[in-house]
KOLGUVEX-107222 format. One record per residue: x, z negated, y negated of N, C-alpha, C, O in turn; residue number from 1. Coordinates in nm, 4 decimals. Atoms other than C-alpha are relative to their C-alpha. Example, Ala and Ser with C-alpha at 12.3 -4.5 7.8 and 13.67 -1.06 7.14 Angstrom:
- n_px_n_pz_n_py_ca_px_ca_pz_ca_py_c_px_c_pz_c_py_o_px_o_pz_o_py_num
- 0.0890_0.0000_0.1190_1.2300_-0.7800_0.4500_0.0900_0.0000_-0.1200_0.1936_-0.0665_-0.1181_1
- -0.0820_0.0060_0.1190_1.3670_-0.7140_0.1060_-0.0770_-0.0730_-0.1090_-0.0261_-0.0899_-0.2198_2
# end
This chain:
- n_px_n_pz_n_py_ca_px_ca_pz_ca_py_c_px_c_pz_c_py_o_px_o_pz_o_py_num
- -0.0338_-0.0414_-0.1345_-3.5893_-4.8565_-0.3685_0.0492_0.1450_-0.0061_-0.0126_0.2297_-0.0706_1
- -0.0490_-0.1174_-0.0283_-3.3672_-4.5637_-0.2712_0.0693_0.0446_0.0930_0.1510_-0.0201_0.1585_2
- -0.0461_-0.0248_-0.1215_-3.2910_-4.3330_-0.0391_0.1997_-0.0259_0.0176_0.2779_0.0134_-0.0690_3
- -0.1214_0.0168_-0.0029_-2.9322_-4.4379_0.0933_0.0525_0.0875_0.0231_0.1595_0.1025_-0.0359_4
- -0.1223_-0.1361_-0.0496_-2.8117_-4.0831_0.2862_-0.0051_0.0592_-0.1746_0.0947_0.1306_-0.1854_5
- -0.0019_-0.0606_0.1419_-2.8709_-3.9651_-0.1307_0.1927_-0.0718_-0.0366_0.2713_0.0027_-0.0952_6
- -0.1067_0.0414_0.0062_-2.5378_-4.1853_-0.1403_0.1505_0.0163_0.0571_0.1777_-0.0084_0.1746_7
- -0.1177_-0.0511_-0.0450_-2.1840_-4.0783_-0.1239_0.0848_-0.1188_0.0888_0.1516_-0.0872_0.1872_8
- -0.0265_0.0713_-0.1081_-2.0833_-4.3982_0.0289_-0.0365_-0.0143_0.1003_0.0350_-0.0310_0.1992_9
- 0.0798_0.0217_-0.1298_-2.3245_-4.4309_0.2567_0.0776_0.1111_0.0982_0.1088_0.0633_0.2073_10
- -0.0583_-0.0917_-0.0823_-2.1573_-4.1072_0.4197_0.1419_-0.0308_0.0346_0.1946_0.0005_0.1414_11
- -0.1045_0.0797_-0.0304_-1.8508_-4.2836_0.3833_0.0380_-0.0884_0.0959_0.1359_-0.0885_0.1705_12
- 0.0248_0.1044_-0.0789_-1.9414_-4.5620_0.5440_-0.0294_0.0422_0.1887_0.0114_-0.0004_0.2967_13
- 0.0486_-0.0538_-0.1678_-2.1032_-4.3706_0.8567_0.1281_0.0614_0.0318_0.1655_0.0292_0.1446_14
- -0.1383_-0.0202_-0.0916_-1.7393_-4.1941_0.9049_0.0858_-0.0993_0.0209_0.1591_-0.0980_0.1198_15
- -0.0967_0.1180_-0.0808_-1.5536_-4.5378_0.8916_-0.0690_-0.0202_0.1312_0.0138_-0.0134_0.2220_16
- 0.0453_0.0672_-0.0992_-1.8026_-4.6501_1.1699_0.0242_0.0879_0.0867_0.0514_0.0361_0.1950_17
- -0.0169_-0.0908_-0.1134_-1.7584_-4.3225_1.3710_0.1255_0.0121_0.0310_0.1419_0.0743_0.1359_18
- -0.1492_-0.0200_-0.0238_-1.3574_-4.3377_1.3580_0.0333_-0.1707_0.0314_0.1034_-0.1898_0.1308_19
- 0.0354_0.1286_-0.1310_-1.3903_-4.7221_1.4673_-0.0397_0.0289_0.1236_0.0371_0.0297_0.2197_20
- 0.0489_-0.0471_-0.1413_-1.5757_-4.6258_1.7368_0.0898_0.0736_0.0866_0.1142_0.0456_0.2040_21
- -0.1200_-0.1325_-0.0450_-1.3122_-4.3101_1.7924_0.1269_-0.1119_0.0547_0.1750_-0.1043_0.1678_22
- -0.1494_0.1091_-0.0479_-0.9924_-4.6366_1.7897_-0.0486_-0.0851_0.0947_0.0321_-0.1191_0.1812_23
- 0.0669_0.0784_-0.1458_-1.2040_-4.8375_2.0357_0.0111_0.0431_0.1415_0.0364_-0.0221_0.2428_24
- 0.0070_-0.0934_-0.1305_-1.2191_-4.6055_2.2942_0.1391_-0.0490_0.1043_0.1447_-0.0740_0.2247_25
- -0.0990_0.0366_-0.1031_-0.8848_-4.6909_2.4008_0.0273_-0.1134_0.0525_0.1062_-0.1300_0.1455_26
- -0.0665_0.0924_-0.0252_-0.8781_-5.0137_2.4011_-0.0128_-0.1044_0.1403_-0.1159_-0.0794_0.2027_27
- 0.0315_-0.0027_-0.1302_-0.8387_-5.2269_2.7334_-0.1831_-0.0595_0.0516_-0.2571_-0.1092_-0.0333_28
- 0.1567_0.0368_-0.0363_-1.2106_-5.3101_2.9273_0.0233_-0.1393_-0.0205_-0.0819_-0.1948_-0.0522_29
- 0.0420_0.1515_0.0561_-1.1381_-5.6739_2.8562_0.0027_-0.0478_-0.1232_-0.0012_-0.1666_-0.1552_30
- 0.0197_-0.0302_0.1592_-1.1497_-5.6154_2.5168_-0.1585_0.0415_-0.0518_-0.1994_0.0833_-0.1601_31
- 0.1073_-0.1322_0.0361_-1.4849_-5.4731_2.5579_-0.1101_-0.1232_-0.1215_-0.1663_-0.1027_-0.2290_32
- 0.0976_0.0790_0.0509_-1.6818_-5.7778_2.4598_0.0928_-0.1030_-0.1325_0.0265_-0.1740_-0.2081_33
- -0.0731_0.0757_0.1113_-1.3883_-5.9518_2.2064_0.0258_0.1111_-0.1090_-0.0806_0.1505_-0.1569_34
- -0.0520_-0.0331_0.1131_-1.2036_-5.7486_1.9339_-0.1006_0.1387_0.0107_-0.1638_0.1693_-0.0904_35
- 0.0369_-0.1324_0.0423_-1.3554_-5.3916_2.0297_-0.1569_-0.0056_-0.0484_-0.1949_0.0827_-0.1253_36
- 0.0989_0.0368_0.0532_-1.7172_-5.5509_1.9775_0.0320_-0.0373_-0.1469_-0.0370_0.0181_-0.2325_37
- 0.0190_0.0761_0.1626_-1.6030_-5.7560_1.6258_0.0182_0.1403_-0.0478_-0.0764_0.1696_-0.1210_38
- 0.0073_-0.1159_0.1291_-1.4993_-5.3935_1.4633_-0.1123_0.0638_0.0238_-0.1882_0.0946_-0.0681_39
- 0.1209_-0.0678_0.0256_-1.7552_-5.2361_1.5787_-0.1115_-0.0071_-0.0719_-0.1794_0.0773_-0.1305_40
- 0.1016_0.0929_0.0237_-1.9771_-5.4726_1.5001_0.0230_-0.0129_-0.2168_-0.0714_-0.0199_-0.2955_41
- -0.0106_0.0074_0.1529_-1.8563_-5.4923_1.1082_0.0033_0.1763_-0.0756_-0.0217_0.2017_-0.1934_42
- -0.0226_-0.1167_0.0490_-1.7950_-5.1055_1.0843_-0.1645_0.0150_-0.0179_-0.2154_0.0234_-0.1297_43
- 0.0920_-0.0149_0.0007_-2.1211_-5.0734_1.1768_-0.0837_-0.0873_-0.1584_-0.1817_-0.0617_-0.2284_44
- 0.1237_0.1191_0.0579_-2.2350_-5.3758_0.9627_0.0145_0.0867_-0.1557_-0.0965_0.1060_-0.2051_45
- 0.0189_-0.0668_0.1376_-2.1378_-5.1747_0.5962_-0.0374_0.1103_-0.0163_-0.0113_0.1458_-0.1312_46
- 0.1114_-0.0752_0.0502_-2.3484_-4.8947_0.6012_-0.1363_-0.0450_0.0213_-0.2369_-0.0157_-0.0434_47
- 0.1643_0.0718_0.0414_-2.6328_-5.1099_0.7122_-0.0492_-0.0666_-0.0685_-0.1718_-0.0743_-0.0771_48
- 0.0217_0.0766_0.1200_-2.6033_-5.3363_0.4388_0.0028_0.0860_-0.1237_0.0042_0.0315_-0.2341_49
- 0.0075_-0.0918_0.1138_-2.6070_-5.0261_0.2132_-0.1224_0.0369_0.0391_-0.1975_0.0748_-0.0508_50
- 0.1551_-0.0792_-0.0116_-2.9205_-4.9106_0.3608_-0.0518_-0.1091_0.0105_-0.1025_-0.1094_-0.1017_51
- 0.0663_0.1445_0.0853_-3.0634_-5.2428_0.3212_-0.0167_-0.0172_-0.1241_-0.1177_-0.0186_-0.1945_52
- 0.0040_0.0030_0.1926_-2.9763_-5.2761_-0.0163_-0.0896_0.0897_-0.0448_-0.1790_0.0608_-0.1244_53
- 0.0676_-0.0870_0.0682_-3.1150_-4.9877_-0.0814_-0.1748_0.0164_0.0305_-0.2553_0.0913_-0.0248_54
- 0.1595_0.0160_-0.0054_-3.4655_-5.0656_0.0393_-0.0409_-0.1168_-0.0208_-0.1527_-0.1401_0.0251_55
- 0.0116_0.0625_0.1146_-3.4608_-5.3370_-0.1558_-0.0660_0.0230_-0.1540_-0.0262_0.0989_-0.2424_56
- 0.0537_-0.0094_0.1541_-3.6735_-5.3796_-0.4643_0.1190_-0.0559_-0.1169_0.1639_-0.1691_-0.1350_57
- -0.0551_0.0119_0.1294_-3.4752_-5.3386_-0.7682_0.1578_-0.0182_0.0074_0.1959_-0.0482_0.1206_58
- -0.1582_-0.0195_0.0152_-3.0608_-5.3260_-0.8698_0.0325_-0.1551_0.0133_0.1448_-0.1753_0.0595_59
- -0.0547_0.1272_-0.0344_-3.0431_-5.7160_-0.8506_0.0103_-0.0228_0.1310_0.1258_-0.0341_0.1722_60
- 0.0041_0.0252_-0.1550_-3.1367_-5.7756_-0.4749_0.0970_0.1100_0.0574_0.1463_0.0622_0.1596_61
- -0.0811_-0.1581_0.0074_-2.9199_-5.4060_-0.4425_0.1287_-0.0985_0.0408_0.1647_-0.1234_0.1559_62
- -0.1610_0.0378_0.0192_-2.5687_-5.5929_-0.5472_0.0797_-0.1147_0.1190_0.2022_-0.1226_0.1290_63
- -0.0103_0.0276_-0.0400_-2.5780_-5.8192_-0.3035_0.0643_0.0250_0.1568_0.1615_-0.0177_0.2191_64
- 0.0045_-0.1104_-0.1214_-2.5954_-5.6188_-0.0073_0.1150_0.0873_-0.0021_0.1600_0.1066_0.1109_65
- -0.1002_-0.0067_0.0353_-2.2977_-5.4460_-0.1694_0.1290_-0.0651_0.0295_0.2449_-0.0249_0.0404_66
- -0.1313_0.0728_0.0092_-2.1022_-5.7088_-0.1392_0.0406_-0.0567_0.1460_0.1503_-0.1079_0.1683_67
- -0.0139_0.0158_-0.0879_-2.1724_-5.7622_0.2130_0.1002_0.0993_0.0907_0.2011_0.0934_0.1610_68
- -0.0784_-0.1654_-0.0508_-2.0729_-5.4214_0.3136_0.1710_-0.0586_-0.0209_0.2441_-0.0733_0.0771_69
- -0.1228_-0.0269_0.0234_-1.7330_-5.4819_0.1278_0.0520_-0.1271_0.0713_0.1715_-0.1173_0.0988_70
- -0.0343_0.0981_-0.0502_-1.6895_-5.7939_0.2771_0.0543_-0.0205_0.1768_0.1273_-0.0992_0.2370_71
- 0.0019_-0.0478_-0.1261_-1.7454_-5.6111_0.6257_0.1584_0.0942_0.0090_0.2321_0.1116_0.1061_72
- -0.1495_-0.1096_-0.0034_-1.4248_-5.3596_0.4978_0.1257_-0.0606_0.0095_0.2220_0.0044_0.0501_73
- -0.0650_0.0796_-0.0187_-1.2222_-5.6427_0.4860_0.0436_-0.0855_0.0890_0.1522_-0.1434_0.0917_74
- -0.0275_0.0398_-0.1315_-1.2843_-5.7773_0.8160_0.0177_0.1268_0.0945_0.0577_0.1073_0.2092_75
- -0.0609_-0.1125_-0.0814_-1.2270_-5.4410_0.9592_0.1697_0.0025_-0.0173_0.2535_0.0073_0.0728_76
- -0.1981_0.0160_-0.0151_-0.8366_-5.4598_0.7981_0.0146_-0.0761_0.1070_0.0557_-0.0314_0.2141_77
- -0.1076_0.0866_-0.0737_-0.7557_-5.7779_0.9537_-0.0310_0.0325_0.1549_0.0413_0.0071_0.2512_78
- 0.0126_-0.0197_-0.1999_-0.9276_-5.6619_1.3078_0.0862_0.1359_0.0327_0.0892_0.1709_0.1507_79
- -0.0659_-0.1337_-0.0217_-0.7317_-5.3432_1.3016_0.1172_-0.0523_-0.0025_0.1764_-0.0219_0.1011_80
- -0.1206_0.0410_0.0047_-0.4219_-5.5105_1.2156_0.0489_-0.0659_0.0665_0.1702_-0.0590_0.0862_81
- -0.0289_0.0643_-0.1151_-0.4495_-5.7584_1.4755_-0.0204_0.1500_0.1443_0.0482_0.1687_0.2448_82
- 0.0236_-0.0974_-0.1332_-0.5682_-5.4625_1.7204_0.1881_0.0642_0.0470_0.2377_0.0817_0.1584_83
- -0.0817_-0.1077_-0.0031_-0.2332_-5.2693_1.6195_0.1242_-0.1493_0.0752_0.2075_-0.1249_0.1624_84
- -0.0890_0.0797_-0.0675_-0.0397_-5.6329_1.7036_0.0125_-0.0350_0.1002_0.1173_-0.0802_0.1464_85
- -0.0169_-0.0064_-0.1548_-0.1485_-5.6448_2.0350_0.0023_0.0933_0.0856_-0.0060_0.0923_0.2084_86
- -0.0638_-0.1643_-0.0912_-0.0682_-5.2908_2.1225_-0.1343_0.0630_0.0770_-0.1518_0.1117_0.1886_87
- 0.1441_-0.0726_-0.0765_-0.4194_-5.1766_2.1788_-0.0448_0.1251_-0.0787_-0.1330_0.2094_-0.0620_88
- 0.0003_-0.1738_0.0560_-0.3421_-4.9053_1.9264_0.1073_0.0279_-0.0682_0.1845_-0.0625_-0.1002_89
- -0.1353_-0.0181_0.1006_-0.0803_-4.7495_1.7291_-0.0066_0.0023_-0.1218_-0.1099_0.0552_-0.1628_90
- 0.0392_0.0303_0.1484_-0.0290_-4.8286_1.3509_-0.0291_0.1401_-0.0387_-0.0790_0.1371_-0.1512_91
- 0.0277_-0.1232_0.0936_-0.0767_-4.4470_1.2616_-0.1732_-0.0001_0.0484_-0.2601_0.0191_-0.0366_92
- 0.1249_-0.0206_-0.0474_-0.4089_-4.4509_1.5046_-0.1144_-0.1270_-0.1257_-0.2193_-0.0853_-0.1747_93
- 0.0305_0.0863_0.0609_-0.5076_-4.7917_1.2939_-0.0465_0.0349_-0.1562_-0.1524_0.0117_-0.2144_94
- -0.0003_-0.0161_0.1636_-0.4163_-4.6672_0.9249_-0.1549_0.1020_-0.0006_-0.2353_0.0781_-0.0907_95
- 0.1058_-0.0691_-0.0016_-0.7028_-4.4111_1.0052_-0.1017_-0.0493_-0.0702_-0.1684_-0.0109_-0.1663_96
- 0.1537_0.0934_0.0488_-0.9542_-4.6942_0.9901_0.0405_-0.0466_-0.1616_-0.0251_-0.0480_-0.2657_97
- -0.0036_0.0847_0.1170_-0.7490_-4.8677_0.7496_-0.0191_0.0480_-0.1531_-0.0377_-0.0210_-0.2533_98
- -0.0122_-0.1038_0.1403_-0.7462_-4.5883_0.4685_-0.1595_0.0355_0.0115_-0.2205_-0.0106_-0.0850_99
- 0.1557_0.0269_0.0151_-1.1327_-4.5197_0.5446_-0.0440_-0.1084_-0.0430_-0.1196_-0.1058_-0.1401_100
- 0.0373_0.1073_0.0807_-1.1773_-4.8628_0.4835_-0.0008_-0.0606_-0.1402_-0.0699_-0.1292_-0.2155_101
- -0.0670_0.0263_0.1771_-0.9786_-4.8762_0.1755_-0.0937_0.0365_-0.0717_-0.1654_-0.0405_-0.1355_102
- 0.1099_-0.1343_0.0607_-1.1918_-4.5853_0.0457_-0.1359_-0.0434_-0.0290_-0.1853_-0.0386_-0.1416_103
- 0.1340_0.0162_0.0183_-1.5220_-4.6881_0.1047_0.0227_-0.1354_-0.0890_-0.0426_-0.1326_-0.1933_104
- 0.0345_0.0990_0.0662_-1.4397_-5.0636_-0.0281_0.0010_0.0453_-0.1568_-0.0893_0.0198_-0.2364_105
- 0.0219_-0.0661_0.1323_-1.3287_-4.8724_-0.3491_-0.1290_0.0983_-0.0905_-0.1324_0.1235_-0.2109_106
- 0.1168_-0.0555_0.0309_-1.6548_-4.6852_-0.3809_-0.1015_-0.1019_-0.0302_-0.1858_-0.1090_-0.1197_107
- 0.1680_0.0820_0.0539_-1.8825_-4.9754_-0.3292_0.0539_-0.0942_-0.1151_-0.0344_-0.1259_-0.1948_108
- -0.0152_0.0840_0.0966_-1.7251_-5.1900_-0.5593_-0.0033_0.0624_-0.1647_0.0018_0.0044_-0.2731_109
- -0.0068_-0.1163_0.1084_-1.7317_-4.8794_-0.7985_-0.1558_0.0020_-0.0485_-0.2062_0.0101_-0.1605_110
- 0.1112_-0.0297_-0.0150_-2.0567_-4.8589_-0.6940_-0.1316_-0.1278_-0.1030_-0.2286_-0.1163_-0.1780_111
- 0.0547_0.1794_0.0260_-2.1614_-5.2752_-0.7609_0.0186_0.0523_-0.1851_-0.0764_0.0474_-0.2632_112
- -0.0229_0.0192_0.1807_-2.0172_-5.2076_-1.1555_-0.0783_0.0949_-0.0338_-0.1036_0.0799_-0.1534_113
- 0.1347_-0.0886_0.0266_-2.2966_-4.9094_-1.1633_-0.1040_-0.0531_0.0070_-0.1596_-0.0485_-0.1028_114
- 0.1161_0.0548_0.0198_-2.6020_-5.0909_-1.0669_0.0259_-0.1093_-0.0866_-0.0596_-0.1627_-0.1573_115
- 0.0206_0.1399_0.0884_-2.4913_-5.3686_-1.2358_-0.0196_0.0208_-0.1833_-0.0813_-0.0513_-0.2617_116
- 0.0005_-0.0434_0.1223_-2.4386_-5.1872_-1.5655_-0.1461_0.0852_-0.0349_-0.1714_0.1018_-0.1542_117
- 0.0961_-0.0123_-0.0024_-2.7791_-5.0343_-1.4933_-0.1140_-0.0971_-0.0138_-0.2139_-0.0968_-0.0857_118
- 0.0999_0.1485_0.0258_-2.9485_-5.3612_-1.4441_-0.0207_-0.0509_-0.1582_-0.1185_-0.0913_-0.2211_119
- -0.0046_0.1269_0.0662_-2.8163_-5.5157_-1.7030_-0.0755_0.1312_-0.1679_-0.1090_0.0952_-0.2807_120
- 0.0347_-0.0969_0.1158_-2.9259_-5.1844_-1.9430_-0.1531_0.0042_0.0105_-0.2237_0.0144_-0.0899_121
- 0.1528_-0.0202_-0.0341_-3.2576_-5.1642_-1.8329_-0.0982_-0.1563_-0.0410_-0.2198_-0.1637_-0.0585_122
- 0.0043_0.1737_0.0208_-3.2845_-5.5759_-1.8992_-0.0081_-0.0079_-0.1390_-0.1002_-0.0645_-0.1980_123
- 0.0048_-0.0029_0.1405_-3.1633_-5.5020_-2.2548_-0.0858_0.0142_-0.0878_-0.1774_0.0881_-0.0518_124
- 0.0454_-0.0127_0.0805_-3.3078_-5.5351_-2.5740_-0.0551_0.1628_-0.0062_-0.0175_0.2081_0.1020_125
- 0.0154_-0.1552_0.0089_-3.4301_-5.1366_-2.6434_0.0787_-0.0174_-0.2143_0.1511_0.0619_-0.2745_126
- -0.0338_-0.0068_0.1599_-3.3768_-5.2795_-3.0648_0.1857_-0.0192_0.0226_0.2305_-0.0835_0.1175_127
- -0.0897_-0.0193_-0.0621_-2.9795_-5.1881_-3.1212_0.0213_-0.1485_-0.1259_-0.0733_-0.2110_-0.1738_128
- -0.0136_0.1064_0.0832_-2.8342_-5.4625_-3.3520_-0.0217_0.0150_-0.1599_-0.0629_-0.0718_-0.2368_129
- 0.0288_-0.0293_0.1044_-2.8357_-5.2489_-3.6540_-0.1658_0.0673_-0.0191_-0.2061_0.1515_-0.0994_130
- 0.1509_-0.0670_-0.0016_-3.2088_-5.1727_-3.5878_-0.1044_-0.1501_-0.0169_-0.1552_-0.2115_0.0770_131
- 0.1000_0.1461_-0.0110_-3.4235_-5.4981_-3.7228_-0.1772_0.0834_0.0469_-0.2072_0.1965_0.0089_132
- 0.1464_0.0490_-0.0294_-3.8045_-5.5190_-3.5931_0.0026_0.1305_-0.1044_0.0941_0.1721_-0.1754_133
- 0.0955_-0.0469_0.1172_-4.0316_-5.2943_-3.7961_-0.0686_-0.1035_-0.0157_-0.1165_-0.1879_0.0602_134
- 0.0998_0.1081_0.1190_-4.1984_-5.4838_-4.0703_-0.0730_0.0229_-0.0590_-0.0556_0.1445_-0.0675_135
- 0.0683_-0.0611_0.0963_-4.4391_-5.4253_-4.2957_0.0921_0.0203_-0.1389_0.1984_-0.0379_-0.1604_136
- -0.0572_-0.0462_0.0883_-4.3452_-5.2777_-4.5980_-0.0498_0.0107_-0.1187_0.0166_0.0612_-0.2092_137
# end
C-alpha cells in the first residue's frame, strides 16, 4: 500500500479532472445530465482508480486499477471529440483535455511496466543463473 499524492500521475490525473470540469462549464444545461456528466464522470474516474490501486495490497492487485484509469483516458478522447462535434466546445478548448489525457495515459502505462517489473523482481529467484545452490563441499 502507498500513498498515491507521492505519485506524479496522480497529480496528473487531478489536473485532467480539473480542466474537464473547466470544458464543461460551457456546455448547454441539457447536457447537464448526458455528455457533461459521462466526462466528468471518467475524468474523475482515473485518479480514483489510482488511489485505489494504491491502497491495495501489493503490485499485482496495483496493475489492475492502472488499467482502469487508462481505460477512463480513452473514454475521455472519444467524449471530447464528440463534445467538439456538436459544438459544445471548440477543438482548441477540447485538445486541452485531449493532450492532458494523452499525457497521463502515457505515464500510467509507463507506470503499469514499473510495478510490473517490480513484481515480477521481487517474485524472482534471489540465485542468478550463474550462482548454483550452496553445497557442501
Amino acid at each position: 500500500m502507498q500513498d498515491a499524492r507521492k505519485l506524479v500521475v496522480y497529480a496528473e490525473a487531478h489536473e485532467l479532472a480539473a480542466a474537464v470540469y473547466r470544458l464543461t462549464l460551457g456546455f448547454p444545461n441539457e447536457e447537464r445530465f448526458g455528455l457533461t456528466q459521462q466526462l466528468r464522470r471518467a475524468a474523475v474516474s482515473v485518479g480514483s482508480n489510482i488511489a485505489e490501486g494504491c491502497g491495495r495490497k501489493g503490485s499485482r492487485a496495483f496493475v489492475p486499477f492502472l488499467h482502469y484509469a487508462i481505460g477512463s483516458t480513452k473514454e475521455l478522447e472519444f467524449q471530447a471529440e464528440l463534445a467538439v462535434t456538436l459544438g459544445y466546445c471548440a477543438q482548441a478548448e477540447a485538445d486541452i483535455v485531449l493532450e492532458r489525457a494523452l499525457r497521463t495515459r502515457r505515464m500510467l502505462i509507463r507506470l503499469v511496466g514499473a510495478v510490473r517489473r517490480r513484481a515480477q523482481e521481487a517474485t524472482s529467484s534471489p540465485l542468478t543463473p550463474h550462482s548454483p545452490p550452496n553445497q557442501p563441499r
